[in-house]
Structure formats: C-alpha cells, structure tokens
N, C-alpha and C positions, 0 to 999 in steps of 0.2 A: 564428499558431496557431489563430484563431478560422475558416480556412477548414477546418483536419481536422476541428472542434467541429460544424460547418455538416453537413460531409459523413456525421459519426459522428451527429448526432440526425437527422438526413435520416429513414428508413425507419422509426424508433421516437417520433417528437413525439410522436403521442398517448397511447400506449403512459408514455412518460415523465411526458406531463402527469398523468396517471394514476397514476402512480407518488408525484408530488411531493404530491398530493393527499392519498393515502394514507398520507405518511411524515408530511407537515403532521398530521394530524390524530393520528395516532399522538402525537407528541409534545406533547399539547396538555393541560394538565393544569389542574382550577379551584382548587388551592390558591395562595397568592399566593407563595410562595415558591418551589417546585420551580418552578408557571406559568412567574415570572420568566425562572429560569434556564434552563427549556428555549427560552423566544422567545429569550434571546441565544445560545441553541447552534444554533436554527434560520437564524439567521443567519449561523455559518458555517460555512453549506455550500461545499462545496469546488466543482468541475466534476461530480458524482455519474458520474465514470468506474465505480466499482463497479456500481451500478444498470441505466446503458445496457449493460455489458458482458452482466451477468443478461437484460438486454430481445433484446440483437441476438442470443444462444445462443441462444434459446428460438424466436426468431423464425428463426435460420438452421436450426434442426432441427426447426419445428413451428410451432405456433402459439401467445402469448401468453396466458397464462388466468390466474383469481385467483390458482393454486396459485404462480404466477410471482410475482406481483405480492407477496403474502405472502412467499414466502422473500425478493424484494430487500430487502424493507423490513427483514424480521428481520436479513439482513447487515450493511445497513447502520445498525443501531441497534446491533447488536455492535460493528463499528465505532466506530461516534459514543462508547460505553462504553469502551472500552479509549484514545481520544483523549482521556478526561476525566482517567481513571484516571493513563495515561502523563503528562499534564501535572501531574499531583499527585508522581508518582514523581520529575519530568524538575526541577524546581521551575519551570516554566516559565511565563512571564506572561504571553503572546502564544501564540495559535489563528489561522490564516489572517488575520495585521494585527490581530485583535481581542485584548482581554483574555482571557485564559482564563478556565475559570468558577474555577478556585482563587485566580484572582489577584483574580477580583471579587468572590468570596464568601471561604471560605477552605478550606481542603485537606478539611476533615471533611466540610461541603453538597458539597465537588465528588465527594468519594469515594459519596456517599447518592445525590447527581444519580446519578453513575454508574452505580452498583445497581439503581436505579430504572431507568435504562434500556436496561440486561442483563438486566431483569427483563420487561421493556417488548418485549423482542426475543424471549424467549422467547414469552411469550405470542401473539405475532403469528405466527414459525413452528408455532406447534399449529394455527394458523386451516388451514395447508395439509392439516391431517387425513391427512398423508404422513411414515410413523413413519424413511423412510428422508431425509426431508429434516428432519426434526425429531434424528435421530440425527447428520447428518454436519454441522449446525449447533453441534450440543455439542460434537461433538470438533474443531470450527475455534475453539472459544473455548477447549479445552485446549489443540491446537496453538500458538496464538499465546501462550499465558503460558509456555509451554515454549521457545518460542522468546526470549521477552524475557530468561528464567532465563539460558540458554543463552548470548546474547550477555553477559548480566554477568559470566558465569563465564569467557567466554572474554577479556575486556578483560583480565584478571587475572591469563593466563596466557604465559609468554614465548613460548610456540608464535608462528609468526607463518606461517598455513596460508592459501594461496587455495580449500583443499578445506572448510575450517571457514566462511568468508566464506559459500560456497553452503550450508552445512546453515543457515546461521543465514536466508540469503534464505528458503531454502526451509520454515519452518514462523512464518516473518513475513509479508512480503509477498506472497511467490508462494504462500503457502497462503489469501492474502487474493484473489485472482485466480484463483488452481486453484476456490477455493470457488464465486465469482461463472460460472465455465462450468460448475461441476459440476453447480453446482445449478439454474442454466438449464436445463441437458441434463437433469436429475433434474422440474425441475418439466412439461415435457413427455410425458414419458414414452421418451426414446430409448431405444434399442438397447444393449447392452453394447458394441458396436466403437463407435462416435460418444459414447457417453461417456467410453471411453476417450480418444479423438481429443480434447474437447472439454479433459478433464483435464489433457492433456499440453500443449495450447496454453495454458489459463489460468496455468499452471504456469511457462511460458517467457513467458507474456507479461510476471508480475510481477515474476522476474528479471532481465528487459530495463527494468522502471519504475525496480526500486530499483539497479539500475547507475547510467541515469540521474541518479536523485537524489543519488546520492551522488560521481556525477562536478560538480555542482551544489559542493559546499562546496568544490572548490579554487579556484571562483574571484569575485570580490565582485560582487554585483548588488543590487540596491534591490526588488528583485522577488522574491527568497527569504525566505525570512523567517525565516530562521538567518545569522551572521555566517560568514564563510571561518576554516575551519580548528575549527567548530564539535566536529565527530566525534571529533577528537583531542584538543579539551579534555574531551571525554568518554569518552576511552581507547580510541575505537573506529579500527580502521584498513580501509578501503574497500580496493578489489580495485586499483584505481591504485597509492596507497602501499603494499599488498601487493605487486603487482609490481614497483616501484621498488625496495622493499625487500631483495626476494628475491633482485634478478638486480644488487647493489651489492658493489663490491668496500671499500667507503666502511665504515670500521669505526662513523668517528661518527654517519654515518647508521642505520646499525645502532643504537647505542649512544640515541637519540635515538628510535628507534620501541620499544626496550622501555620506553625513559624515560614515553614515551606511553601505553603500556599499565598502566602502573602511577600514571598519573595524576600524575608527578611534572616532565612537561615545563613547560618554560617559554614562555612565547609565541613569543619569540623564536626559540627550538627549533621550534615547532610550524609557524612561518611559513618557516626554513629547509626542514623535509621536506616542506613545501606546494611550494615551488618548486622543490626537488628530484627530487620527485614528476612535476611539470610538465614540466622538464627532462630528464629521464629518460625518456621514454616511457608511465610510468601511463598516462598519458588515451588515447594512443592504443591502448594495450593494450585498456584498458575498453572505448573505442568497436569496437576490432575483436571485441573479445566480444560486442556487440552487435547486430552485425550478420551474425554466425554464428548469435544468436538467431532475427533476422529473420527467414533462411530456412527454420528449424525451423516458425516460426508460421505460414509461408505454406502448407507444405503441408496445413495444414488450411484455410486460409480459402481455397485453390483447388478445395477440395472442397467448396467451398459452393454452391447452386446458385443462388438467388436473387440477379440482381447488383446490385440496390442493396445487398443486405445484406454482398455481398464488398467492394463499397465502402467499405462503413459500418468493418468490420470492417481493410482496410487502410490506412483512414488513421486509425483508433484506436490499429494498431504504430505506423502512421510518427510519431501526434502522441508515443505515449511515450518515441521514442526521441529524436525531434526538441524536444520542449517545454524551453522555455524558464525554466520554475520549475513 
C-alpha cells in the first residue's frame, strides 16, 4: 500500500508539509491538561487521506493558497472532534492501536477535549475570511450528527434496505469526502460545472472508502483495529450482509439478522451470518459495487489535466478500494 501513499503525496509534499505544520500548531495548547491530551491525539494521526484529498482538489483545479490550507485543517479538526466524541459514545478504549482519550482520561475531559476542538475548527475556518467555506463547514458538522442519529435509528428498525445503507453512507463518510473536494474546489475559486464535478467524485469516492471498510469486519486481521463481526455486535448491517440477506431463501438467516438489529444476537449467531455472508456472495457483491464506483470517479480524474496530479488522484481510488485496513 505504501507505493499508492508514494504516488498520492508525490505532487503535494510540500503543500502537505505545510499543512502538518499548521494542524501541529493548531492543536497545541499551554495548559497541562487539555496540552496533554491534544499531544496524544496528535499522535494519532491516521494517513491524513482527508487533508491530501483537500491539497490534490485545489491543486487539480488551481493553485494551493492559505484559504486551502485553513479549510483542511478546520476539516480535519471536525474530524479529530467527532473521533473524540464517537469514542465516548462507542465506549471505546482504542484510537488507531492507541488508548482513546476517554479511556485515558475519562468520558467528561474527552467530551471538553472534544469541544475544544470543534471549537478549535471553527475558528480556523473563519481564518479563510470565505462566508461560503465557513457556511458549508457548519452544515458538514450537522450532516454528520444527522447521519450518526440516523444510523441509530435505523439499527432499530426491522427494515432491512441496501437503499438506507447508502443515505446513511452518504451524510457520514461520503459527506466527509464530498466535503474535502468541495471545499478544495471552494477554496480556489472554481467554476460551478468543476465544483459540481468535484462534489460528485468526493461523494463516490467516500462510498467506495466506507464499502471498503466495512467489507474489512468479515474478516480477522491484526491490522484492523476492530474484531470480526464487530458491526453486528453493534446492530449494524453492511451492504455484504444486506445483500446476503436479501437475496436468502434461509428463514434462520433472516431470523438472525433481525436478531442483529435488535442487539439480541449472540456470537455465535453473529459468526454464523459472517460466514454466511461470505458464502453467499456479499463480498463480491460489495466489491462489484466498487468498482461500478471506480468508473464513476475516473471520469473526473480523466479530466484533470495535470498528470502527476491524475496520478496522485488514481492511485488515491485504487489505494481506497485496495487498502489493506
């Protein structure tokens, strides 16, 4: 994976070193406590796919400028807030291998951490002195709690929709990826057709991440950092087991994904519709959905004219669809 990594920071290093610079300091705070916990949130950082996505947009349709540099950072400190927050929600004790900050401090610092740095975000998109990048930052942080609601609501309910799976994609992660082109394309100044264009690929690209990730929990690896079969102890059901589910003549399998939804499956249960899932076709359902995405997102990145930057940007899909955790 680390040659797509090579090839995606390729045309944006400095641009990025620039970027990390600016997030570093952003998060850097003299009292000894919040201090603390922001140095172990700066640690983990993930691949800052968000950020380069923000860098190669702006570079595919212009040129990189502060106004750029200010909206990544403000994304991704939205971000990093709703990762705090979610782990407080999730009870979760683990952040990319590390402790969470609730599991190191406790639920109350991690939710103030949090605040602080939704608050932290905000501030940094007004630096863009751009009322249209500073407006469509506020409605990406309603989008995403609307989407979280959303998924709760639907764990809950017997429907069992591959059309609810996509709304729920589309105001979580693919609004998290729509954002980072949008506002690339926003903080340069493009055109209304190429921000559309730019919308509609961040859109399909986040779709194609979180397919990926959640074809990730049927099966066990050392390098995720969730167990197999995690989603469904969380009553959630991925677009796999949705299709397995849908197209089963199998009553208990039936019987066993409402059981799921309702949070009353038992492991064993949970490991049965993982394999069944498996055996059945889900995953290659997922992956052919995948790459019905792929060609969606190429007809933008073939209209790019710079070609290190069509580079950068092709092997950004191929690493999401191909990544390994």
């Amino acid at each position: 994976m680390n040659e797509f990594l090579n090839i995606i920071k390729g045309p944006i290093e400095a641009e990025l070193d620039s970027f990390k610079a600016l997030f570093d300091k952003t998060l850097t705070h003299n009292d000894s406590a919040l201090g603390s916990a922001l140095e172990h949130i700066k640690k983990q950082k993930g691949k800052q796919m968000r950020p380069m996505l923000i860098l190669l947009i702006a570079k595919a349709l212009g040129e990189v400028n502060d106004t750029t540099y200010h909206a990544a950072v403000a994304l991704e400190l939205l971000h990093t807030a709703s990762l705090v927050h979610d782990d407080v929600v999730d009870k979760a004790d683990e952040r990319r291998g590390q402790q969470s900050v609730n599991s190191l401090y406790d639920n109350k610092i991690a939710v103030l951490v949090g605040d602080h740095i939704l608050s932290t975000a905000l501030l940094s998109v007004c630096k863009t002195g751009r009322v249209d990048i500073i407006t469509y930052l506020s409605q990406l942080g309603q989008t995403l709690s609307d989407g979280e609601i959303l998924q709760l609501t639907s764990n809950k309910q017997q429907l069992i929709s591959e059309q609810e799976y996509y709304n729920i994609i589309r105001q979580k992660t693919a609004a998290l990826f729509k954002a980072c082109a949008t506002m690339g394309a926003l903080s340069i100044g493009a055109d209304a057709q190429r921000m559309e264009q730019a919308e509609n690929f961040g859109q399909t690209l986040g779709t194609i991440f979180q397919i990926r990730d959640d074809i990730f929990d049927y099966f066990p690896s050392s390098k995720i950092g969730k167990p197999t079969g995690n989603d469904m102890r969380e009553g959630k059901l991925t677009l796999p087991a949705i299709y397995a589910v849908l197209h089963s003549d199998d009553e208990k399998i039936k019987s066993i994904a409402q059981k799921v939804k309702q949070l009353s499956a038992s492991a064993e249960e949970i490991q049965q519709l993982v394999a069944y899932t498996i055996d059945n076709g889900g995953i290659t359902y997922a992956e052919q959905k995948m790459q019905e995405l792929h060609a969606q997102c190429m007809q933008f990145i073939n209209s790019v004219s710079l070609t290190d930057i069509k580079k950068a940007l092709t092997a950004y899909l191929d690493y999401c669809i191909n990544r390994e955790f």
